[in-house]
N, C-alpha and C positions, 0 to 999 in steps of 0.2 A: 504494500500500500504506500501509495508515494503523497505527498505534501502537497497540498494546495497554492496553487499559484498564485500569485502578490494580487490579481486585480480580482481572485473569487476571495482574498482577505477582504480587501476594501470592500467588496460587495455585501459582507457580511454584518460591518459594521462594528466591527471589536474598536476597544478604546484604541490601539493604536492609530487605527485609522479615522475616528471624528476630529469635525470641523470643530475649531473652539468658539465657535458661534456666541457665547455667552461674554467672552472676552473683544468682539468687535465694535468699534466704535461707534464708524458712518454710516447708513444708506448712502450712497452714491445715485442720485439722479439730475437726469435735465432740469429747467423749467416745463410746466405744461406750457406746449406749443399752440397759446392764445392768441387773441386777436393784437395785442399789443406784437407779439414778437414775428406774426406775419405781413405787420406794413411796419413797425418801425423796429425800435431799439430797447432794450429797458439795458439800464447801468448799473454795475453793483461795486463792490470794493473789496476785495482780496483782505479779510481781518486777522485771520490764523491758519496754521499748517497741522495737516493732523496725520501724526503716524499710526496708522491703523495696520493688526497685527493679519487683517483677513486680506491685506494686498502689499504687495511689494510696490506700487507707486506711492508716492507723498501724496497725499489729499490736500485741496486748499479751503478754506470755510470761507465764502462769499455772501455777504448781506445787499442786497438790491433795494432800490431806490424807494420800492414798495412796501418794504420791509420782509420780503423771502428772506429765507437764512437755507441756501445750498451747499452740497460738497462735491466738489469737482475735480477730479483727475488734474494735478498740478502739473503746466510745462514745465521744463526747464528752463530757468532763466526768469521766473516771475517772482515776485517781491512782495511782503504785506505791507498792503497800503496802494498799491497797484489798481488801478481803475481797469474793469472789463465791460464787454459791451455782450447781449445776447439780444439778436434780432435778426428781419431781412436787410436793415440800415447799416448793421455793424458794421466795421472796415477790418479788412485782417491781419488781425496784431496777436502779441501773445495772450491766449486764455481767451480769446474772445469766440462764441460760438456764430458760427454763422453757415447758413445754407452753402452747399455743395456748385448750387447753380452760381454762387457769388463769388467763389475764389478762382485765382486765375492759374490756368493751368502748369503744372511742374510743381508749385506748394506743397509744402511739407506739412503733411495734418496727422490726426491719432482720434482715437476714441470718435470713429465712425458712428453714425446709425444708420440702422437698415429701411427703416420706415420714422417718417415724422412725428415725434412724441413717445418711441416708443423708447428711448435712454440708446448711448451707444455702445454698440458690438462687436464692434473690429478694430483693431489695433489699438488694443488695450493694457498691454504688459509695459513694463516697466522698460526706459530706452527705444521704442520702437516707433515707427512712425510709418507712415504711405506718401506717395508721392502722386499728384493727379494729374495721371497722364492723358487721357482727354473724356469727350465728351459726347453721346450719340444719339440724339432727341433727349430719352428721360431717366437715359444711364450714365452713369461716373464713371469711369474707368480707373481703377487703381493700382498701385506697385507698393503690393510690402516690402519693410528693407531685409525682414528677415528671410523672406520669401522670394527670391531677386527673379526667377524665372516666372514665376507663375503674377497673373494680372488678375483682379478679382472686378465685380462691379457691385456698387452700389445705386441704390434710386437717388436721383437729381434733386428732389427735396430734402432728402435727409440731414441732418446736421452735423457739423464736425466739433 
């Protein structure tokens, strides 16, 4: 009788293999993709950094103009006290979220979504990022950097 393989342990569920789920800090979400952030902008401000133990990226805690208090997947390179922008208006700068259809092609983006509102799905690990290499009616075309051969696509609304 031979030993069970490492992915029927995880599947079974012994302590070695849970999630420390009770030790997590953040939810991690968008804004709802309201009427505000599909004709204009809303603005928030980068207040704190949050190392949460259920992700290997830096979280950032951003309060909006509205009074939201979001957590957002931290670039590299953003600072607290940092002004960001989430809208169709936004301009693309660090931390700022903005439609797929708005950014110009060759940009360096991260934390994809698949569908509008629904939080982002792709290129989400720590270091990583996409490159949009074009564009074909209501699809994105893109290039992981971990991925160099293979081009994935996303919908043209989606957010980055």
């Amino acid at each position: 009788m031979g030993k069970l393989l490492k992915q029927q342990r995880r599947g079974k569920g012994s302590v070695a293999y849970h999630a420390p789920s009770h030790r997590y800090k953040e939810e991690l979400s968008y804004l709802k993709f309201t009427g505000t952030e599909k004709s204009g902008s809303l603005r928030g401000q980068v207040i704190s950094f949050i190392d949460d133990p259920a992700r290997g990226a830096l979280l950032m805690d951003v309060l909006f103009e509205d009074g939201q208090r979001n957590a957002f997947i931290a670039p590299e390179g953003i600072a607290i006290g940092d002004e960001i922008l989430s809208g169709a208006d936004a301009k693309l700068s660090l931390g700022n979220c903005v439609p797929l259809s708005k950014i110009p092609e060759g940009a360096s983006i991260f934390n994809i979504e698949m569908a509008p509102g629904a939080g982002g799905k792709l290129v989400r690990t720590p270091g990583s990022y996409a490159t949009l290499i074009s564009r074909d009616g209501d699809i994105a075309y893109i290039r992981h950097n971990l991925r160099r051969r293979k081009a994935g696509e996303a919908p043209h609304e989606g957010r980055e």
